[in-house]
Structure formats: structure tokens, C-alpha cells
Jmol script that loads the backbone (N, CA, C; Angstrom):
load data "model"
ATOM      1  N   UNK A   1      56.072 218.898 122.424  1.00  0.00           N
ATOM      2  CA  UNK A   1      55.926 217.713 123.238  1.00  0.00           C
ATOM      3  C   UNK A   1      56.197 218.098 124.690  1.00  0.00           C
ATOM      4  N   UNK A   2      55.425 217.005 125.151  1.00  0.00           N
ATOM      5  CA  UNK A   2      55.842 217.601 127.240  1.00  0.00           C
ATOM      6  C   UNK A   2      56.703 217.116 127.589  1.00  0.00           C
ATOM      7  N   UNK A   3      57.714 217.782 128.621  1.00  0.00           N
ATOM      8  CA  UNK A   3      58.878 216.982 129.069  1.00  0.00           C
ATOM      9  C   UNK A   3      58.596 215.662 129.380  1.00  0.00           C
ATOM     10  N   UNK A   4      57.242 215.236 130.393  1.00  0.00           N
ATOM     11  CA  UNK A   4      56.849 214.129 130.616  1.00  0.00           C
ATOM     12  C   UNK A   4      56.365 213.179 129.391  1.00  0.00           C
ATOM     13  N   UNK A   5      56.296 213.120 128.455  1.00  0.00           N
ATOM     14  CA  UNK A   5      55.778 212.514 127.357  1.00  0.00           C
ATOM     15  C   UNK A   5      57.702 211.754 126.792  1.00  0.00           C
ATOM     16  N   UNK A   6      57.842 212.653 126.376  1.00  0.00           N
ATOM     17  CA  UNK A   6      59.548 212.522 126.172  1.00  0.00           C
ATOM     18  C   UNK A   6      60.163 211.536 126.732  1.00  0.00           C
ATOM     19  N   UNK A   7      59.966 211.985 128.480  1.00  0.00           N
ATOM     20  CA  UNK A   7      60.879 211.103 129.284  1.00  0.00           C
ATOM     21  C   UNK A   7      60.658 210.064 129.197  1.00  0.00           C
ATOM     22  N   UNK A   8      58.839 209.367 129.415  1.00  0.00           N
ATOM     23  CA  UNK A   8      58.273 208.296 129.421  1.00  0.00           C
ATOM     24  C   UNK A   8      58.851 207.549 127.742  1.00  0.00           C
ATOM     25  N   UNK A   9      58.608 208.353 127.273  1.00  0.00           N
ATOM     26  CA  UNK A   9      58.884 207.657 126.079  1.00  0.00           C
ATOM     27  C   UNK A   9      60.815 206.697 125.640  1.00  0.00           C
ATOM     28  N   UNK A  10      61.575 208.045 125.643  1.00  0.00           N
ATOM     29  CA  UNK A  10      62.555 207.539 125.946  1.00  0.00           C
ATOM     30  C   UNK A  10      62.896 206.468 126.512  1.00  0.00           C
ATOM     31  N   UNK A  11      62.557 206.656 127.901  1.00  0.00           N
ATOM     32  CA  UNK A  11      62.512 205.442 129.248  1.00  0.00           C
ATOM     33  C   UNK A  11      61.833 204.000 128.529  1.00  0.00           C
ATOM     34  N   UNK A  12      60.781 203.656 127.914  1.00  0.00           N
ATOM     35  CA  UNK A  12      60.161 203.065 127.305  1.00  0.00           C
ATOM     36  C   UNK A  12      61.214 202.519 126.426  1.00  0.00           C
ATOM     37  N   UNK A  13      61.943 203.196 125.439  1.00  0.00           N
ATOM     38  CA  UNK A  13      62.406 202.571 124.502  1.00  0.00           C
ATOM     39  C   UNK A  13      64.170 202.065 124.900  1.00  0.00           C
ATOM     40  N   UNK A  14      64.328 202.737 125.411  1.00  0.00           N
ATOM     41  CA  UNK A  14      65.841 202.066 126.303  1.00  0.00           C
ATOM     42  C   UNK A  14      65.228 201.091 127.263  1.00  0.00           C
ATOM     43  N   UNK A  15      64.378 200.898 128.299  1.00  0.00           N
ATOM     44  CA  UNK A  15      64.004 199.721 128.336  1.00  0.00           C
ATOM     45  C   UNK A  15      64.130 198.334 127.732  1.00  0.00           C
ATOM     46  N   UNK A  16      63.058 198.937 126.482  1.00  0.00           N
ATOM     47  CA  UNK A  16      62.774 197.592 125.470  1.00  0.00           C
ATOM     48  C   UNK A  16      63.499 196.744 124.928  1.00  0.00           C
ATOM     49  N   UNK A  17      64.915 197.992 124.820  1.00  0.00           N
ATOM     50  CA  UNK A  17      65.932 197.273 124.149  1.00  0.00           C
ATOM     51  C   UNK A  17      67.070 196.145 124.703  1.00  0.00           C
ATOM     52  N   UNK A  18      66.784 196.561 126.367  1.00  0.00           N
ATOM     53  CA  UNK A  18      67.377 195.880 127.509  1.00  0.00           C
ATOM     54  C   UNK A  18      67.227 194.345 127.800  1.00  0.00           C
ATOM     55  N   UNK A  19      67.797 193.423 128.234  1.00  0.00           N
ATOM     56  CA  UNK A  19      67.602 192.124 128.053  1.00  0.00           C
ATOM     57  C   UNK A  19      66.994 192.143 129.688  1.00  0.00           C
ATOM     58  N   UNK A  20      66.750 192.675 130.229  1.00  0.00           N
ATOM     59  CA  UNK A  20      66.484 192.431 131.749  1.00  0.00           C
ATOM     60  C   UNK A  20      64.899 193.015 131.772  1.00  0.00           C
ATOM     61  N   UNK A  21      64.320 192.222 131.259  1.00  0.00           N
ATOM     62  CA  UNK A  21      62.435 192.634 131.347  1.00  0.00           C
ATOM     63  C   UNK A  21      61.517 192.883 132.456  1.00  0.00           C
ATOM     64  N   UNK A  22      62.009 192.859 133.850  1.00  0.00           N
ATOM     65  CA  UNK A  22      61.932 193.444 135.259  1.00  0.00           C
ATOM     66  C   UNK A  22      61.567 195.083 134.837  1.00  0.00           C
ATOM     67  N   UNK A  23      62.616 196.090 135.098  1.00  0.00           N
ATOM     68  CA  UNK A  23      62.327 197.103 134.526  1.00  0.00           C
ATOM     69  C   UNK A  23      61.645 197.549 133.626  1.00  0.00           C
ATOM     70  N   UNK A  24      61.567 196.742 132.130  1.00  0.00           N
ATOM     71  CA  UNK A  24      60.582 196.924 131.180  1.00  0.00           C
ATOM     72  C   UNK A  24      59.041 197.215 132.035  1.00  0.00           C
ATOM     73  N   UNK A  25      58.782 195.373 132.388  1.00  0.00           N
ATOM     74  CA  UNK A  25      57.520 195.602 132.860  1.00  0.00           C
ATOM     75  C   UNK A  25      57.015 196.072 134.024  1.00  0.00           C
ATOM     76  N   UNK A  26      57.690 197.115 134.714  1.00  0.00           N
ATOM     77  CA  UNK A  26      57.511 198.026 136.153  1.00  0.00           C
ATOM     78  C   UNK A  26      57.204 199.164 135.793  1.00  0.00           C
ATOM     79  N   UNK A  27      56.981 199.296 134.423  1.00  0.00           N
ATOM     80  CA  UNK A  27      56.572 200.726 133.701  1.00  0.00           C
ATOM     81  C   UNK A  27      55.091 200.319 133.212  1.00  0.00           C
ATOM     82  N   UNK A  28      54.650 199.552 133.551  1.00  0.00           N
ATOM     83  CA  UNK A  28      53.349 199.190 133.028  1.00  0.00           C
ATOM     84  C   UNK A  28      52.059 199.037 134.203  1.00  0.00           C
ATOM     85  N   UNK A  29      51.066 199.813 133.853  1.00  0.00           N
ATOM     86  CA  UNK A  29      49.979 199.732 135.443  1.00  0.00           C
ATOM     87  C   UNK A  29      49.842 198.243 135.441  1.00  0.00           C
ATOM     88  N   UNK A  30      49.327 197.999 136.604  1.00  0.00           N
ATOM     89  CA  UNK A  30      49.089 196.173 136.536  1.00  0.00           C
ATOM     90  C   UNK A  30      47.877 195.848 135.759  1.00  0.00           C
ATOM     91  N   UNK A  31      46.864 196.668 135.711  1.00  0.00           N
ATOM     92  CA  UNK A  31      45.850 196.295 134.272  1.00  0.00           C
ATOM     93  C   UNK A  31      46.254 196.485 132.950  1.00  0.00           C
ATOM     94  N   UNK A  32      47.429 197.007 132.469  1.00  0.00           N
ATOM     95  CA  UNK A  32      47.838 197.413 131.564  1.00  0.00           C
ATOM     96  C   UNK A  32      47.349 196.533 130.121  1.00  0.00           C
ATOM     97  N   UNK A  33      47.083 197.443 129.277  1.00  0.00           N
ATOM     98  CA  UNK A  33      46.576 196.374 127.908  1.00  0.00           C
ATOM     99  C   UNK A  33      47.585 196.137 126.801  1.00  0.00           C
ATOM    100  N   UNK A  34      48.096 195.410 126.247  1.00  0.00           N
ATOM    101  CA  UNK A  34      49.127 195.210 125.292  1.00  0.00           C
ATOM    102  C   UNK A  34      48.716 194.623 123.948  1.00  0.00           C
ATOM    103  N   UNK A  35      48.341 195.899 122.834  1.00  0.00           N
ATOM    104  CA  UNK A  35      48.437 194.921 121.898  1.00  0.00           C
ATOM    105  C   UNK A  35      48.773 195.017 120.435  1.00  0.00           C
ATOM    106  N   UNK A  36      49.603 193.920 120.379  1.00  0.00           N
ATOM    107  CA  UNK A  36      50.335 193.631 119.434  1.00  0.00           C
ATOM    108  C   UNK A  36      50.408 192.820 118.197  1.00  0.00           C
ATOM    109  N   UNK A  37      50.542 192.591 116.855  1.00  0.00           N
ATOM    110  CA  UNK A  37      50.353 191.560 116.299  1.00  0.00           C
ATOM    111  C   UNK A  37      49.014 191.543 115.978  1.00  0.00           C
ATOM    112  N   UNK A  38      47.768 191.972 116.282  1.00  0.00           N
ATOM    113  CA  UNK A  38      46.375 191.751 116.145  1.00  0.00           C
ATOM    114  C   UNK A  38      45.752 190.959 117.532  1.00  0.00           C
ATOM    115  N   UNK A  39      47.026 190.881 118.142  1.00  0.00           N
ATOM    116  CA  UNK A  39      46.554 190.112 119.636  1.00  0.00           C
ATOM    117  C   UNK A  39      47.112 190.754 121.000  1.00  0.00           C
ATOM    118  N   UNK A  40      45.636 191.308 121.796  1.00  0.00           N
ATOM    119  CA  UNK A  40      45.916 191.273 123.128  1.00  0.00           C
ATOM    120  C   UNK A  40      45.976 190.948 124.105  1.00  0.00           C
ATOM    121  N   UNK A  41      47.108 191.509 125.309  1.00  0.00           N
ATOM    122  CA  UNK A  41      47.456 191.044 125.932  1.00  0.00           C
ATOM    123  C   UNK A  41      47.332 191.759 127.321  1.00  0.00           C
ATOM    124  N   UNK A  42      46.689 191.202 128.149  1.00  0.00           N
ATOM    125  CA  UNK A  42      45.998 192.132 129.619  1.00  0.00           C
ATOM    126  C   UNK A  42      46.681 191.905 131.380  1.00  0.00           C
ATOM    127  N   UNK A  43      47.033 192.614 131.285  1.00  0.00           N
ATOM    128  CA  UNK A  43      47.741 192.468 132.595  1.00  0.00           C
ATOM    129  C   UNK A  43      49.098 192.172 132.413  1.00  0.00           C
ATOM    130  N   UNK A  44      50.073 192.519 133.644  1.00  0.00           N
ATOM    131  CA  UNK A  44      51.390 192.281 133.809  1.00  0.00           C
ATOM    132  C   UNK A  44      51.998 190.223 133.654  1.00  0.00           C
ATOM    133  N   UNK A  45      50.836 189.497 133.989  1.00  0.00           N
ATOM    134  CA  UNK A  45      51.938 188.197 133.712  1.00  0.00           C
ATOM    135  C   UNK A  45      51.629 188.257 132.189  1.00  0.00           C
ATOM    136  N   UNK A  46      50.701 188.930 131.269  1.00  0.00           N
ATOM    137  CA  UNK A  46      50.567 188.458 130.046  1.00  0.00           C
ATOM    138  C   UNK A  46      51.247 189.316 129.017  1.00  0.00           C
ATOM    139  N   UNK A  47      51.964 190.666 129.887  1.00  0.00           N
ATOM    140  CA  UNK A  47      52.587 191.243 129.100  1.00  0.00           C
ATOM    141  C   UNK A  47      53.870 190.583 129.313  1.00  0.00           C
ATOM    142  N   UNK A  48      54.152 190.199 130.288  1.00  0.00           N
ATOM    143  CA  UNK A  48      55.308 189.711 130.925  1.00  0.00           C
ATOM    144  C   UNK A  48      55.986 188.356 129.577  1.00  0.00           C
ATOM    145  N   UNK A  49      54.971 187.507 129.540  1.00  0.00           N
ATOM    146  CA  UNK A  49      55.046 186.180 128.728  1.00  0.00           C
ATOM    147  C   UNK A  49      54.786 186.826 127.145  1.00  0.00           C
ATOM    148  N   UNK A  50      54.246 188.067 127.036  1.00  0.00           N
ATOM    149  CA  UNK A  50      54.202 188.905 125.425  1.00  0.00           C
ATOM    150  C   UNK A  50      55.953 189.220 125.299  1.00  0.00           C
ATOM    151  N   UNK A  51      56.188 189.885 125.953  1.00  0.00           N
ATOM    152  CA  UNK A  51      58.074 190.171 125.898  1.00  0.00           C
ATOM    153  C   UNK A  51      58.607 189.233 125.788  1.00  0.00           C
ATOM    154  N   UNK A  52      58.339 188.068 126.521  1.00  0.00           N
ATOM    155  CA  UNK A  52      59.711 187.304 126.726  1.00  0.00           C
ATOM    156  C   UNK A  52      59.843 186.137 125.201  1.00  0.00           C
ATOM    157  N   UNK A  53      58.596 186.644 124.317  1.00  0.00           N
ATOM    158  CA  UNK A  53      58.543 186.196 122.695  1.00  0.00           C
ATOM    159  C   UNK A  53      59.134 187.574 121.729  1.00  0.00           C
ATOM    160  N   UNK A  54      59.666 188.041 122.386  1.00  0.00           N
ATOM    161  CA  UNK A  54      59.990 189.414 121.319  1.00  0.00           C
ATOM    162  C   UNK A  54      61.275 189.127 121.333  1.00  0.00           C
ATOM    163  N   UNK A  55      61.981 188.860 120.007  1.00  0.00           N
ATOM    164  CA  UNK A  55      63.091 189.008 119.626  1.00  0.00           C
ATOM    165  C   UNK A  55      64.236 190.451 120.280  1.00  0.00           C
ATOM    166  N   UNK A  56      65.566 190.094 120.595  1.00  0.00           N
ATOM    167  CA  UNK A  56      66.024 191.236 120.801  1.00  0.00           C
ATOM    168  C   UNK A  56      66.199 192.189 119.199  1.00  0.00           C
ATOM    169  N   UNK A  57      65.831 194.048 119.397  1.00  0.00           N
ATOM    170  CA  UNK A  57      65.536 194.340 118.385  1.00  0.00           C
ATOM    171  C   UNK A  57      66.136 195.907 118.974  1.00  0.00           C
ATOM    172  N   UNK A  58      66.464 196.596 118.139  1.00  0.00           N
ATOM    173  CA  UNK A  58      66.428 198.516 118.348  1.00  0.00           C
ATOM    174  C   UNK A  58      66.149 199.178 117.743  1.00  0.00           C
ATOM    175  N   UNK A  59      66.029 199.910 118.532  1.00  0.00           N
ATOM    176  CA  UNK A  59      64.511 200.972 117.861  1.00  0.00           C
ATOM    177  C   UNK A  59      65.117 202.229 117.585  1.00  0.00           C
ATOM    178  N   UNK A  60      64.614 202.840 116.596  1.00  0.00           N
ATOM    179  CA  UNK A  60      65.050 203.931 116.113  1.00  0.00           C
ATOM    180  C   UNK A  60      63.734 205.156 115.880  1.00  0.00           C
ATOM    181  N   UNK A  61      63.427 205.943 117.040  1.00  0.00           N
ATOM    182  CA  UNK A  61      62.564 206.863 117.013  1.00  0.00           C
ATOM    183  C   UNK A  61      62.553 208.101 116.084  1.00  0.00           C
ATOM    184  N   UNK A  62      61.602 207.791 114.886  1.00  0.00           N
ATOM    185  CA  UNK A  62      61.139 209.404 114.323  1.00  0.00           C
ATOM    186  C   UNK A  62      60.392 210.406 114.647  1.00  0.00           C
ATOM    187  N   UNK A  63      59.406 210.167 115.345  1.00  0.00           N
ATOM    188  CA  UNK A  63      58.877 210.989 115.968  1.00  0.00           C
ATOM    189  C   UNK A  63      57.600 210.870 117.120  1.00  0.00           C
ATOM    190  N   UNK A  64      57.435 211.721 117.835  1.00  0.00           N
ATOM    191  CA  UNK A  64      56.849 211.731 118.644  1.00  0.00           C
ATOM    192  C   UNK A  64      55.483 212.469 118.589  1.00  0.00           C
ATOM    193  N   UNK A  65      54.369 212.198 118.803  1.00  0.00           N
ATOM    194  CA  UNK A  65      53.235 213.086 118.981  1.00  0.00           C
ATOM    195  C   UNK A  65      52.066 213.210 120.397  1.00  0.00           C
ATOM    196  N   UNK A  66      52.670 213.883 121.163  1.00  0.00           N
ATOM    197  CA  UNK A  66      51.977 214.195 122.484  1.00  0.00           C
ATOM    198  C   UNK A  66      50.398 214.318 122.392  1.00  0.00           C
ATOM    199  N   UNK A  67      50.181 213.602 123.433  1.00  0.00           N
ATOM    200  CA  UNK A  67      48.455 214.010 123.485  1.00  0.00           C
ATOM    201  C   UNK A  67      48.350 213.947 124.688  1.00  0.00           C
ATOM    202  N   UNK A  68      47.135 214.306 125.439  1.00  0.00           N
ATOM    203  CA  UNK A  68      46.542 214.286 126.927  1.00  0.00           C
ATOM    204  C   UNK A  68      46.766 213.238 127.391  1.00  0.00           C
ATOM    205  N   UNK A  69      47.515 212.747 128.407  1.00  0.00           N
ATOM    206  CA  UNK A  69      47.606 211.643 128.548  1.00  0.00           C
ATOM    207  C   UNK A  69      48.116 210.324 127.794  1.00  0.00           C
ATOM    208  N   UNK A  70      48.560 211.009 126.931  1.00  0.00           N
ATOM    209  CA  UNK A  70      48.445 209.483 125.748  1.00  0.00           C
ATOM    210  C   UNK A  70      49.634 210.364 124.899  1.00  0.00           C
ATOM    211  N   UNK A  71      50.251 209.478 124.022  1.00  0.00           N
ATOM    212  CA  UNK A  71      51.379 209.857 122.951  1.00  0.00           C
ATOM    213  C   UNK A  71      51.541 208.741 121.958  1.00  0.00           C
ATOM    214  N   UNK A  72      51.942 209.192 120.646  1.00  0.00           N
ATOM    215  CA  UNK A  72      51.904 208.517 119.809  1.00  0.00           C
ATOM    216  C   UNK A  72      53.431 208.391 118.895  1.00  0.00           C
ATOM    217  N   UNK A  73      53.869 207.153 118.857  1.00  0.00           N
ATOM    218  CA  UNK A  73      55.493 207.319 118.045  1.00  0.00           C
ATOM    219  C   UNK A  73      55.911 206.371 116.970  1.00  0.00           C
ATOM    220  N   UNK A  74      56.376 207.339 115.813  1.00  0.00           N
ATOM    221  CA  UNK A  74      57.140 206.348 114.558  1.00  0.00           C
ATOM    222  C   UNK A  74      57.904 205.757 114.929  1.00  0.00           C
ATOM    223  N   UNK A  75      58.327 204.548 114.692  1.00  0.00           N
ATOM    224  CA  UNK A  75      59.436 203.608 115.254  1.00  0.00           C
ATOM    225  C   UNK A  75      59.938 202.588 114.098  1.00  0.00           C
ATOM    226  N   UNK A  76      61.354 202.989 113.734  1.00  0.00           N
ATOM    227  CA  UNK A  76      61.811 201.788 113.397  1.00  0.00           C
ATOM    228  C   UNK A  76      62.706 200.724 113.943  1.00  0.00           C
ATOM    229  N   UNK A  77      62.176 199.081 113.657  1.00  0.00           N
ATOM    230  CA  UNK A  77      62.419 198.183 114.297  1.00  0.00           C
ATOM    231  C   UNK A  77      63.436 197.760 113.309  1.00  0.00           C
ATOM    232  N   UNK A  78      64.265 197.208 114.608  1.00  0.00           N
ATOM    233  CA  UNK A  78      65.387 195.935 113.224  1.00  0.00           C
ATOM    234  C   UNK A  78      66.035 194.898 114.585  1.00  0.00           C
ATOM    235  N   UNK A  79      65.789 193.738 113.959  1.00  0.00           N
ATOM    236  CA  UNK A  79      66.246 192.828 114.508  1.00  0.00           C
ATOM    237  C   UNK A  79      66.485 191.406 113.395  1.00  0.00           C
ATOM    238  N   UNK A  80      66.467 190.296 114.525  1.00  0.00           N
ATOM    239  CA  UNK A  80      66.517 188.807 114.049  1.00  0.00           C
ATOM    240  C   UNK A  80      65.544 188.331 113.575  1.00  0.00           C
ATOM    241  N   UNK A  81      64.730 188.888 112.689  1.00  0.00           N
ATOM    242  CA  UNK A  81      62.875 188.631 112.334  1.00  0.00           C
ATOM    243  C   UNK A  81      62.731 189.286 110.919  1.00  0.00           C
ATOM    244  N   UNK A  82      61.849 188.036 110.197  1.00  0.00           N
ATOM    245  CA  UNK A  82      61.546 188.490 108.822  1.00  0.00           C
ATOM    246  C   UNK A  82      61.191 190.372 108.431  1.00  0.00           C
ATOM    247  N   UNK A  83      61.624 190.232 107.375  1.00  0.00           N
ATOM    248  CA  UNK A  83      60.930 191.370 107.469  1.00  0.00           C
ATOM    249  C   UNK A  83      61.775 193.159 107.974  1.00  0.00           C
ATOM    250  N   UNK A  84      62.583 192.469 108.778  1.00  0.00           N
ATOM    251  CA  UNK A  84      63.261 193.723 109.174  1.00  0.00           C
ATOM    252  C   UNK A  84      64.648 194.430 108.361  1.00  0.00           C
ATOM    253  N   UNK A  85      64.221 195.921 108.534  1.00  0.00           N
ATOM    254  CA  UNK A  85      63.680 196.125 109.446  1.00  0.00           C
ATOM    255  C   UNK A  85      61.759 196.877 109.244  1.00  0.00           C
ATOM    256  N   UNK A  86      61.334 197.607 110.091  1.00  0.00           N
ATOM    257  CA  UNK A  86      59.844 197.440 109.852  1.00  0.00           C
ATOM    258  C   UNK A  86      59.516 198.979 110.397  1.00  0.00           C
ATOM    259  N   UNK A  87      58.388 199.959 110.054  1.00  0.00           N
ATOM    260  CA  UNK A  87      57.970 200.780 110.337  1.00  0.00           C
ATOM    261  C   UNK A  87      57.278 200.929 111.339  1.00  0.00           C
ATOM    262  N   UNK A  88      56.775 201.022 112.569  1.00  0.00           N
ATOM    263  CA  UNK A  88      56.044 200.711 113.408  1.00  0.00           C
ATOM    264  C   UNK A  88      55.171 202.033 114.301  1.00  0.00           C
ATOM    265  N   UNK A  89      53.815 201.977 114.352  1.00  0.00           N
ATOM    266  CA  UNK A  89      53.024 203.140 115.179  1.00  0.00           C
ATOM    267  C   UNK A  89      53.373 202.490 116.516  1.00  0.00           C
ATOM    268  N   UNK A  90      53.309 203.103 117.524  1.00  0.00           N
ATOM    269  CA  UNK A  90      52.679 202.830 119.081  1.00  0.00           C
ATOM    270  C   UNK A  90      52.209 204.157 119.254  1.00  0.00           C
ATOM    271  N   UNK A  91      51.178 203.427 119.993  1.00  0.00           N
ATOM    272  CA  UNK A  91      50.383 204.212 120.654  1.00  0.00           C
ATOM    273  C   UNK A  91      49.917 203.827 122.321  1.00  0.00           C
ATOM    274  N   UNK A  92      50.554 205.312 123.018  1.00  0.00           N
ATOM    275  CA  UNK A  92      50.708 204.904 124.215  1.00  0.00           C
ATOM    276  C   UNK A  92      49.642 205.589 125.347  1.00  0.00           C
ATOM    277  N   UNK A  93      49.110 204.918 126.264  1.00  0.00           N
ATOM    278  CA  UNK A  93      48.285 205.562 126.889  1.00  0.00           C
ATOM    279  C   UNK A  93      48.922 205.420 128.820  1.00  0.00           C
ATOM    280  N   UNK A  94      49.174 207.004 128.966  1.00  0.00           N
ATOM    281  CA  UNK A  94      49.281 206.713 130.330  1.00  0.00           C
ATOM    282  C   UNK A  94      48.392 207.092 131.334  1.00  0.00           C
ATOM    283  N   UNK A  95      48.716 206.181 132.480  1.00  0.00           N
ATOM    284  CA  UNK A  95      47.635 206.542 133.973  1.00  0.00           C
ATOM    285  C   UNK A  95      48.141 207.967 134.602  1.00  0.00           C
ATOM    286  N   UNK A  96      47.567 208.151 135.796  1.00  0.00           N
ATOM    287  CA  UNK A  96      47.947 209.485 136.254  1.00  0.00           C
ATOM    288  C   UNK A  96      49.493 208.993 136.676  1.00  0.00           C
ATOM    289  N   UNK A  97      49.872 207.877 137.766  1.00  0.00           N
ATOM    290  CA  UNK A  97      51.346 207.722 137.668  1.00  0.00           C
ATOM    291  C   UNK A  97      52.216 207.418 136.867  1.00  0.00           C
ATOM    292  N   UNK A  98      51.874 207.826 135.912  1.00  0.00           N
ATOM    293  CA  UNK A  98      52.912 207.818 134.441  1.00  0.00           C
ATOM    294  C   UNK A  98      53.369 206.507 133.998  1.00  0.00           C
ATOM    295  N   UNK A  99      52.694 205.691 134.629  1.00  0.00           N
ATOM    296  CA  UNK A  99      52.874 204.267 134.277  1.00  0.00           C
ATOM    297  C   UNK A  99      51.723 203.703 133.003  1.00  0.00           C
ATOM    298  N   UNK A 100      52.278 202.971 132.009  1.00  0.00           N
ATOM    299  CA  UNK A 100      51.855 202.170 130.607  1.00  0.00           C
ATOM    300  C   UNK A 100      50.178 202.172 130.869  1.00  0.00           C
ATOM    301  N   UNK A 101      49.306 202.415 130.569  1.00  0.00           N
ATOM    302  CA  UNK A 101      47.624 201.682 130.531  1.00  0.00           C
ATOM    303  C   UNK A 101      47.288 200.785 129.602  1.00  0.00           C
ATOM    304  N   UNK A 102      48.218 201.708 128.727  1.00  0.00           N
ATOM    305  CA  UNK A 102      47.597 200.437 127.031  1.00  0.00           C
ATOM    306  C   UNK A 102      48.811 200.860 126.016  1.00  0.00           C
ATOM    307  N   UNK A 103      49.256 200.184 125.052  1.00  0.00           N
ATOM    308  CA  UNK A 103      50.295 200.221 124.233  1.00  0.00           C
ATOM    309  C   UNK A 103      49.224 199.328 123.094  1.00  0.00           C
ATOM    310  N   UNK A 104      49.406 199.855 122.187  1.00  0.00           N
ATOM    311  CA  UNK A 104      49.444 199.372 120.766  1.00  0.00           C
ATOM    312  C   UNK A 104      49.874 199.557 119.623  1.00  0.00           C
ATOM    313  N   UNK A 105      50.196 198.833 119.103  1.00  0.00           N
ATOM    314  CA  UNK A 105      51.705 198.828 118.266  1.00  0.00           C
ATOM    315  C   UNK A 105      50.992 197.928 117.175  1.00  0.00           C
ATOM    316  N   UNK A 106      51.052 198.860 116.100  1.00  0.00           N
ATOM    317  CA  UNK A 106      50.824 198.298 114.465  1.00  0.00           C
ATOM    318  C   UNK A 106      51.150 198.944 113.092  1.00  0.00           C
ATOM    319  N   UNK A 107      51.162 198.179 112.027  1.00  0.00           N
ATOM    320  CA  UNK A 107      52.085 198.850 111.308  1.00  0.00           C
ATOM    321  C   UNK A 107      51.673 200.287 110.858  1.00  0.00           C
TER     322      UNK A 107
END
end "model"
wireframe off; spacefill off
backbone 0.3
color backbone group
């Protein structure tokens, strides 16, 4: 894996877990695509209003898989929500400033 893949990633998931969603969503390009659930979500106010429906939850990373630009990670979720806790893909795509393009997250 690249140091930069790592960091982003990391950074990403200590984020998420943070109650202060400012930082979360300053990691995301402003076209950024989000999608989750079977539903997406485009741009920063719609990722913005996608978070602020996400239960607080922590994540527990298995692994990581680097690609050009893009990285892919096992994640387990556990929170206040049926079901948990839950296995989860993301798949992350970054711009050249290492900021979010597209995230999708399914089981």
C-alpha cells in the first residue's frame, strides 16, 4: 500500500468516527459522489445532509487495497442500528489533491 493511500484512509476513518462533520466533509472534492444504501449522493451539501443521518458508529479496518488513485477497504461497522455490527466494502476514489471524488460503500 502507498503511504498516501494509508494516510487518506486512516484520516477518513478517524474522521467518521468524530461528531464534528466540518472536518469529515473538507476531505471531500466539492463534486464529490457518495453512495450509500443504493442511494446517491452528489456534492458537499448532499453529502453533508447524507452524514448528519448516520448514526454514531466505529469502524474497525481489515484491510486495505491500493489502486491508482483509488483504494479499496474491509470495514467493520458497529453502532446504534439494526443489524450491527455489519461487514462493509468502500470504495474510494481520489482527485489529484487527495481529496474524496466518490466513496461507495456496500455490503
Amino acid at each position: 500500500m502507498t503511504a498516501t493511500a494509508e494516510v487518506l484512509l486512516r484520516r477518513y476513518f478517524e474522521l467518521a468516527a468524530q461528531p464534528d462533520t466540518a472536518p469529515y466533509c473538507a476531505q471531500f472534492a466539492d463534486d464529490a459522489t457518495v453512495e450509500d444504501e443504493g442511494k446517491e449522493h452528489h456534492g458537499i451539501d448532499a453529502i453533508r445532509a447524507w452524514r448528519a443521518e448516520v448514526p454514531p458508529v466505529s469502524y474497525t479496518v481489515h484491510s486495505y487495497e491500493p489502486g491508482d488513485g483509488s483504494c479499496d477497504a474491509t470495514v467493520d461497522i458497529a453502532g446504534d442500528f439494526p443489524g450491527s455490527p455489519v461487514t462493509l466494502a468502500f470504495s474510494f476514489e481520489f482527485d489529484p489533491d487527495n481529496r474524496i471524488r466518490s466513496l461507495t460503500i456496500r455490503p
